[in-house]
C-alpha positions in Angstrom: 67.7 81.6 96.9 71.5 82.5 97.4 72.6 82.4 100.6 75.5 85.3 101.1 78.6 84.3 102.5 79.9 87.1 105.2 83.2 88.7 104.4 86.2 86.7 105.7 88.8 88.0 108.0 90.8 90.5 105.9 88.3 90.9 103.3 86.3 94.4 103.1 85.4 95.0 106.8 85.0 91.5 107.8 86.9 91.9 110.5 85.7 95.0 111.7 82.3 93.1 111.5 83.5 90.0 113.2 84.5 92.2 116.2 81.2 93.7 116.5 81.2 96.6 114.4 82.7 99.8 115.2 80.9 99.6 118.7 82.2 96.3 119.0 85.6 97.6 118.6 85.0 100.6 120.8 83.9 97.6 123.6 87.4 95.5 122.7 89.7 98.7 122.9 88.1 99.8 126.3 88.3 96.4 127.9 92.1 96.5 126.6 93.0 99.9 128.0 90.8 98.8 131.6 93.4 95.0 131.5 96.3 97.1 130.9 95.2 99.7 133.7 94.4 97.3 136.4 96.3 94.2 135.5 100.1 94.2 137.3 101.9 92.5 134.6 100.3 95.2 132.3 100.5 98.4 134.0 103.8 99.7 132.9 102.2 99.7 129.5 99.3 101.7 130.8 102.0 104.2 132.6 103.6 104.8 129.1 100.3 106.7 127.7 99.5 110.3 128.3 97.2 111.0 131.2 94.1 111.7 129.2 93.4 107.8 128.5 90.6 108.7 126.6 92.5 110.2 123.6 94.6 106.9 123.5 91.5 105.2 123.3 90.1 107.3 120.6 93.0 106.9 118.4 93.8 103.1 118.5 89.6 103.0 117.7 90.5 105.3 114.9 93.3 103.5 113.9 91.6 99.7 114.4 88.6 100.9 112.3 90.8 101.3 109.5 93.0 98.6 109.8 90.3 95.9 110.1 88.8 97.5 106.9 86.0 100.1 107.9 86.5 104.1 107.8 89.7 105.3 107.8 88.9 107.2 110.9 92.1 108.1 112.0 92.8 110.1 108.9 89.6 111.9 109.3 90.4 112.8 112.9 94.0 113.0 113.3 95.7 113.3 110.0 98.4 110.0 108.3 99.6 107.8 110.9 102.6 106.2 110.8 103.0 104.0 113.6 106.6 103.8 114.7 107.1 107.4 114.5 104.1 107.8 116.6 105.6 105.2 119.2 109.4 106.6 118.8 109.6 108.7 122.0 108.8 105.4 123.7 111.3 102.3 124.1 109.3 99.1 123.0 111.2 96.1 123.3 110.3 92.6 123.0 109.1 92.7 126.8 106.7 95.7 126.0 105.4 94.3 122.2 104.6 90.9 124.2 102.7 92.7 127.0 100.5 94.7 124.7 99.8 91.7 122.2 98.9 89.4 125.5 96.8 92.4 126.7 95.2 92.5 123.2 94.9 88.7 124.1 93.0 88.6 127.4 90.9 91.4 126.3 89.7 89.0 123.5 89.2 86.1 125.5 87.2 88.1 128.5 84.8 89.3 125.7 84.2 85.9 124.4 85.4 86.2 120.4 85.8 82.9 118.8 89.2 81.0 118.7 89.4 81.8 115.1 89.2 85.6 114.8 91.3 85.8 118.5 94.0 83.8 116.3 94.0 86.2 113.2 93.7 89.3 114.9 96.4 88.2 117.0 98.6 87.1 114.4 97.9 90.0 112.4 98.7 92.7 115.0 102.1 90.9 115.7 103.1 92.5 112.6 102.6 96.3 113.9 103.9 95.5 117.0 107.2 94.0 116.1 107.7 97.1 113.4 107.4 99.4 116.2 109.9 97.1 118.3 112.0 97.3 115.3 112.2 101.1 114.9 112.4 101.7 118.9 115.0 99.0 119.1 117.1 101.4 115.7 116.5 104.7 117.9 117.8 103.2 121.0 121.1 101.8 119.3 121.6 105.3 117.6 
């Protein structure tokens, strides 16, 4: 008998399944959002979303889902994303893009995920993050 590899990071929705699954995710982005809430170094992040935390949750679900290779649930809820223009009215500069990946970071490491996804993920998000710094960074110098 065969034995079946699982997907690797980046391939299909291995790393949607790595994280747990969409409730897996769901656990990851609600620990993030609760760090960023009740962690000082975090908090002004947390002050930049709109009151109803629960939507921002929702979306970067959506959004994650997607990304890590499962349903493109964003579409189906909220239409094409394009994340800098969904960040523009916010100024994201390196400070900010470093606070939300070390957020993304510590919210990894309290739920327990193994050094090797915490290191892709990680890696992978950097990417994201640093076009939204770029586009915020272009607004600002307009």
């Amino acid at each position: 008998m065969m034995s079946v590899k699982p997907p690797q990071f980046g391939e299909g929705d291995g790393t949607l399944q790595a994280v747990g699954g969409l409730e897996g995710l769901r656990t990851l982005v609600e620990t993030f959002y609760r760090r960023m809430e009740n962690t000082p170094d975090y908090r002004p992040l947390f002050d930049m979303h709109p009151s109803n935390i629960a939507l921002s949750i929702d979306k970067l679900v959506a959004f994650l889902s997607g990304w890590m290779g499962g349903e493109r649930l964003y579409a189906k809820q909220y239409g094409k994303i394009h994340l800098p223009q969904a960040h523009a009215h916010l100024s994201v500069t390196e400070k900010e893009k470093a606070m939300w990946l070390n957020c993304m970071r510590d919210a990894l490491d309290e739920l327990g995920y193994p050094a090797d996804l915490k290191d892709y993920l990680l890696t992978q998000l950097h990417f994201p993050a640093e076009r939204i710094r770029q586009v915020s960074a272009a607004k600002r110098n307009l």
